[in-house]
DOMAR-910273 format. One record per residue: residue in three letters; chain; x, y, z of N, C-alpha, C in turn. Coordinates in nm, 3 decimals. Each point is the difference from the previous one (the first is absolute). Example, Ala and Ser with C-alpha at 12.3 -4.5 7.8 and 13.67 -1.06 7.14 Angstrom:
ALA / A / 1.319 / -0.569 / 0.780 / -0.089 / 0.119 / 0.000 / 0.090 / 0.120 / 0.000
SER / A / -0.035 / 0.105 / -0.072 / 0.082 / 0.119 / 0.006 / -0.077 / 0.109 / 0.073
This chain:
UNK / A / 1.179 / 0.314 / -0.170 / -0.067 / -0.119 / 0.048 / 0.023 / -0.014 / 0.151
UNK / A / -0.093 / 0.009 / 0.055 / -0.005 / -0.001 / 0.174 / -0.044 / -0.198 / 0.054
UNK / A / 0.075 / -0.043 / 0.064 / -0.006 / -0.158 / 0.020 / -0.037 / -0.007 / 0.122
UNK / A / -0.085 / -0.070 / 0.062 / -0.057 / -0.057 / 0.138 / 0.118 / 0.029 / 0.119
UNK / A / 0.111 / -0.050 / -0.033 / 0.114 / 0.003 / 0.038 / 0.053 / 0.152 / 0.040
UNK / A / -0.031 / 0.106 / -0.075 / 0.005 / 0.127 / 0.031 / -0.053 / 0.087 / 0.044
UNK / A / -0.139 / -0.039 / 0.003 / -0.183 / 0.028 / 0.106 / 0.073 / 0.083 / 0.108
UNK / A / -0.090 / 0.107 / 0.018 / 0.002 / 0.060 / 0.157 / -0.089 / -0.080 / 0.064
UNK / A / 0.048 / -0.009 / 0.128 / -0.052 / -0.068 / 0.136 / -0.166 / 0.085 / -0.016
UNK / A / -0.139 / -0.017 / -0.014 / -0.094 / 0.049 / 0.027 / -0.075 / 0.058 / -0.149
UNK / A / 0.088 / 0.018 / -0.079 / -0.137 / -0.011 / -0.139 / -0.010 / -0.081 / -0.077
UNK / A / -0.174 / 0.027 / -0.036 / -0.013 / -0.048 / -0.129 / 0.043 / -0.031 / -0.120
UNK / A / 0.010 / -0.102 / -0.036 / 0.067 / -0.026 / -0.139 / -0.106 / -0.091 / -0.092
UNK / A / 0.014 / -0.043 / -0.125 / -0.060 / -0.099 / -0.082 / 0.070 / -0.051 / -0.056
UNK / A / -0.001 / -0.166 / -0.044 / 0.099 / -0.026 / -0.052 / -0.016 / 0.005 / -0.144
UNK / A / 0.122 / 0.057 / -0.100 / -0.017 / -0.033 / -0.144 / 0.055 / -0.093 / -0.066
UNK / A / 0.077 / -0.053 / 0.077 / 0.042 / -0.117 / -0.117 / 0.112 / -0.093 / 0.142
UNK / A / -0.031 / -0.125 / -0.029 / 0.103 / -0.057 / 0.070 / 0.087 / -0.073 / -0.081
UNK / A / 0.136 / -0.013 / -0.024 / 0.118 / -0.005 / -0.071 / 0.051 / -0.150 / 0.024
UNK / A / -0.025 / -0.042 / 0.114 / 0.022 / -0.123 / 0.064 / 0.008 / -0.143 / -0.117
UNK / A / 0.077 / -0.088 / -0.020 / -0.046 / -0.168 / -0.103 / -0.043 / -0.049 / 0.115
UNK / A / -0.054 / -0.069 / -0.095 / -0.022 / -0.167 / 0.090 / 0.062 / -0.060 / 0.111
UNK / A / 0.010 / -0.082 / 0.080 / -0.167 / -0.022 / 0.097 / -0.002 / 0.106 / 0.097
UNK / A / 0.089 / 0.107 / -0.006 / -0.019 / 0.129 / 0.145 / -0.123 / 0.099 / -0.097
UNK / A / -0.002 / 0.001 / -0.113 / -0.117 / 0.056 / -0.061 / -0.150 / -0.071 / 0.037
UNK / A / -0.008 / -0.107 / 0.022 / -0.129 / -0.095 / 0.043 / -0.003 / 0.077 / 0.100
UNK / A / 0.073 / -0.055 / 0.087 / -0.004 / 0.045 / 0.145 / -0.065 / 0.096 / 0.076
UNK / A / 0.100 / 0.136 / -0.053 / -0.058 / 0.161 / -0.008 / -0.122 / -0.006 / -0.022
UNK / A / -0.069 / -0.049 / -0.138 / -0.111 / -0.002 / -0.010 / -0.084 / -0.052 / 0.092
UNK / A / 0.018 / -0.100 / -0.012 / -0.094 / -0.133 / 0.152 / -0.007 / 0.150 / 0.121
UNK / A / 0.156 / -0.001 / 0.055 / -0.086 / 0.106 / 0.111 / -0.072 / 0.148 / -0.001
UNK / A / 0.010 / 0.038 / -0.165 / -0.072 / 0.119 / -0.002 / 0.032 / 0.093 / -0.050
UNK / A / 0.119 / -0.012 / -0.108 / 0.044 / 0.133 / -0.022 / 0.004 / -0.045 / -0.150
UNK / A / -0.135 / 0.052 / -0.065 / -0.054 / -0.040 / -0.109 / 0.029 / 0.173 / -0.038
UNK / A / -0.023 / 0.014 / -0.130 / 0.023 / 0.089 / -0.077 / -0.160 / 0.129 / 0.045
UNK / A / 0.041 / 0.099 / 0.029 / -0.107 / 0.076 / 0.079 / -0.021 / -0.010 / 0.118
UNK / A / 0.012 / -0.005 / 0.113 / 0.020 / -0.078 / 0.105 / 0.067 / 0.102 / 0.053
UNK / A / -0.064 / 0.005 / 0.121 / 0.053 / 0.150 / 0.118 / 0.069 / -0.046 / 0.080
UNK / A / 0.174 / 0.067 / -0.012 / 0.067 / -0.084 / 0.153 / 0.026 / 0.169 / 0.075
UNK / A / 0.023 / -0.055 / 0.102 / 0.077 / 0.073 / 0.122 / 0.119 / -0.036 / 0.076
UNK / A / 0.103 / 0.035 / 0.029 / 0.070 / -0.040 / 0.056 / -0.003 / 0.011 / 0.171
UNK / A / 0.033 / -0.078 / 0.073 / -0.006 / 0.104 / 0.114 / 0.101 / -0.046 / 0.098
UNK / A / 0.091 / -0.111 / -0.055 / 0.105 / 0.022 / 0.104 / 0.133 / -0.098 / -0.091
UNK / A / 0.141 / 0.082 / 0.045 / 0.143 / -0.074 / -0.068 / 0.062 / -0.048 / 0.097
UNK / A / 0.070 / -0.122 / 0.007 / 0.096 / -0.049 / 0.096 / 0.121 / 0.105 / 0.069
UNK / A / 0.065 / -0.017 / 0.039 / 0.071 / 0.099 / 0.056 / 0.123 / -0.012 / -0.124
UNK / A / 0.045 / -0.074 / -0.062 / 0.041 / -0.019 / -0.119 / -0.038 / 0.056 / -0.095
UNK / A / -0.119 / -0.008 / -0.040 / -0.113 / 0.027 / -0.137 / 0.052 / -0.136 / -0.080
UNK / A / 0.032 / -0.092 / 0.062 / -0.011 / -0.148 / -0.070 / -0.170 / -0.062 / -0.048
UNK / A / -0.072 / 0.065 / 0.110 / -0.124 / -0.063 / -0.035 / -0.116 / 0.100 / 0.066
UNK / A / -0.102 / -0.010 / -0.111 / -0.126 / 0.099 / 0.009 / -0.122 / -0.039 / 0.080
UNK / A / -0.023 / 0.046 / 0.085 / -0.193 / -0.014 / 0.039 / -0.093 / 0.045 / -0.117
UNK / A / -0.019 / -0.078 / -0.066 / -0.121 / 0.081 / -0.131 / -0.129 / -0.025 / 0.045
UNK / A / -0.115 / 0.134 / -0.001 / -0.145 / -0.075 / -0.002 / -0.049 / 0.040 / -0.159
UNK / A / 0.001 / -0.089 / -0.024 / -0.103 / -0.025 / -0.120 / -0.125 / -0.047 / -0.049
UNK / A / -0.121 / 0.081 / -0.005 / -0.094 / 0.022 / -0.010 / -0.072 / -0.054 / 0.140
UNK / A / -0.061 / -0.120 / 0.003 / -0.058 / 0.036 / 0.193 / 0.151 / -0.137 / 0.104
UNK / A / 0.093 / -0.029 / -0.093 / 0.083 / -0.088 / 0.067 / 0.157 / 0.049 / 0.034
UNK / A / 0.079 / -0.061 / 0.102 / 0.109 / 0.027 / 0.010 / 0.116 / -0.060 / -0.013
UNK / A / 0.128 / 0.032 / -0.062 / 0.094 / -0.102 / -0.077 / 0.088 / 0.051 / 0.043
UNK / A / 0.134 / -0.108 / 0.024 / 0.100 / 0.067 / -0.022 / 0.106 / -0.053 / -0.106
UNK / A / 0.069 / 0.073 / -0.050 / 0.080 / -0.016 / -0.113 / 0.168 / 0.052 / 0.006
UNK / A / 0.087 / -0.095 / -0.048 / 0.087 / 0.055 / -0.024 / 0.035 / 0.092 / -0.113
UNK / A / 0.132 / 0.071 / 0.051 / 0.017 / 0.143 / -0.089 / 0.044 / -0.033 / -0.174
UNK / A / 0.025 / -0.104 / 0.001 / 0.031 / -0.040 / -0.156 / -0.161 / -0.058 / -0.073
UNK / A / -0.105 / -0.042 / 0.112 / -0.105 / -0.053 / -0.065 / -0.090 / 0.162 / -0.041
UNK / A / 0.032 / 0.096 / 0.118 / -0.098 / 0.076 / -0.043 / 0.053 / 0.114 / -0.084
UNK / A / 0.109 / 0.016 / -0.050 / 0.082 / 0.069 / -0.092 / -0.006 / -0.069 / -0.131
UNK / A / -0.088 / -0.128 / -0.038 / -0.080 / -0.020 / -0.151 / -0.152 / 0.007 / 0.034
UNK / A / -0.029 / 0.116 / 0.076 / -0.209 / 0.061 / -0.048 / 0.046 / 0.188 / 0.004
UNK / A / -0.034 / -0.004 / -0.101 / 0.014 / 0.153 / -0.036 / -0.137 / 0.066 / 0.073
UNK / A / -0.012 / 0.110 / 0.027 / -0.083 / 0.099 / 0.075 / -0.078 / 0.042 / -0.030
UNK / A / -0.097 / 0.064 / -0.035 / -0.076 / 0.214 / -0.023 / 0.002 / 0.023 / 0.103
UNK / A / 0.056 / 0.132 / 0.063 / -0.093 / 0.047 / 0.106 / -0.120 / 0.075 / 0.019
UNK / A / -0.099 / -0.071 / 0.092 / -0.160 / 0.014 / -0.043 / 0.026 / 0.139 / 0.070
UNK / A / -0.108 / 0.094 / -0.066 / -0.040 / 0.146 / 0.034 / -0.108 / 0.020 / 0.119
Protein backbone atom coordinates (compact mmCIF):
# COMPACT_ATOMS: atom_id res chain seq x y z
CA UNK A 1 0.00 0.00 0.00
CA UNK A 2 1.71 3.24 -1.26
CA UNK A 3 0.11 6.54 0.87
CA UNK A 4 0.13 10.23 -0.44
CA UNK A 5 2.56 10.67 2.24
CA UNK A 6 5.09 8.42 0.38
CA UNK A 7 4.42 9.96 -3.39
CA UNK A 8 7.50 10.87 -5.37
CA UNK A 9 7.88 14.58 -5.86
CA UNK A 10 6.44 14.67 -9.77
CA UNK A 11 4.12 11.59 -10.48
CA UNK A 12 1.05 10.59 -11.12
CA UNK A 13 -0.96 8.87 -8.74
CA UNK A 14 -4.92 8.07 -8.19
CA UNK A 15 -6.40 7.87 -5.22
CA UNK A 16 -7.94 4.41 -3.95
CA UNK A 17 -9.25 4.68 -0.91
CA UNK A 18 -8.96 7.34 1.76
CA UNK A 19 -8.68 5.77 5.37
CA UNK A 20 -9.26 9.06 7.11
CA UNK A 21 -12.91 9.29 10.03
CA UNK A 22 -14.71 12.00 10.40
CA UNK A 23 -14.62 15.42 9.99
CA UNK A 24 -10.78 15.28 8.28
CA UNK A 25 -12.64 12.69 5.93
CA UNK A 26 -15.31 15.60 4.87
CA UNK A 27 -12.66 17.77 4.46
CA UNK A 28 -10.24 15.74 2.10
CA UNK A 29 -13.17 15.27 0.24
CA UNK A 30 -14.51 19.05 0.06
CA UNK A 31 -10.96 19.82 -1.32
CA UNK A 32 -10.71 17.02 -3.77
CA UNK A 33 -9.34 13.99 -3.00
CA UNK A 34 -12.36 11.92 -3.77
CA UNK A 35 -11.87 8.35 -4.59
CA UNK A 36 -10.31 8.32 -8.37
CA UNK A 37 -8.94 11.53 -8.38
CA UNK A 38 -5.38 12.33 -9.84
CA UNK A 39 -2.86 13.87 -7.34
CA UNK A 40 0.68 14.98 -7.85
CA UNK A 41 2.89 15.94 -5.52
CA UNK A 42 5.27 18.58 -6.17
CA UNK A 43 6.85 19.94 -3.26
CA UNK A 44 7.89 18.71 0.86
CA UNK A 45 8.87 21.11 3.56
CA UNK A 46 12.35 20.88 4.36
CA UNK A 47 11.09 18.60 7.19
CA UNK A 48 8.57 16.52 5.06
CA UNK A 49 6.11 17.76 7.85
CA UNK A 50 3.93 19.04 5.12
CA UNK A 51 3.06 18.35 1.34
CA UNK A 52 2.35 20.69 -1.76
CA UNK A 53 -0.38 18.35 -3.37
CA UNK A 54 -2.01 19.25 -6.83
CA UNK A 55 -5.00 17.52 -7.13
CA UNK A 56 -6.83 17.35 -10.11
CA UNK A 57 -6.83 21.20 -11.53
CA UNK A 58 -6.22 22.62 -7.60
CA UNK A 59 -3.45 23.04 -5.11
CA UNK A 60 -3.31 21.89 -1.35
CA UNK A 61 -1.26 21.56 1.15
CA UNK A 62 -1.39 18.88 3.70
CA UNK A 63 0.16 17.61 6.56
CA UNK A 64 2.21 14.33 6.67
CA UNK A 65 -0.22 12.47 9.05
CA UNK A 66 -3.33 13.84 6.88
CA UNK A 67 -1.87 12.55 3.73
CA UNK A 68 -0.59 9.14 5.05
CA UNK A 69 -4.69 8.11 5.37
CA UNK A 70 -5.28 8.34 1.06
CA UNK A 71 -3.78 5.33 -0.31
CA UNK A 72 -2.32 5.65 -4.02
CA UNK A 73 -2.16 3.65 -7.66
CA UNK A 74 0.45 4.77 -9.53
CA UNK A 75 -1.09 5.96 -12.86
CA UNK A 76 0.85 4.39 -15.99
Amino acid sequence: MLTLAEAVIGKRYVIKKVFAKEPLRGRLVAMGFGLGCEVVVQAFTMAKQTLDVQVEDSFVALRREEASQIELEEMV
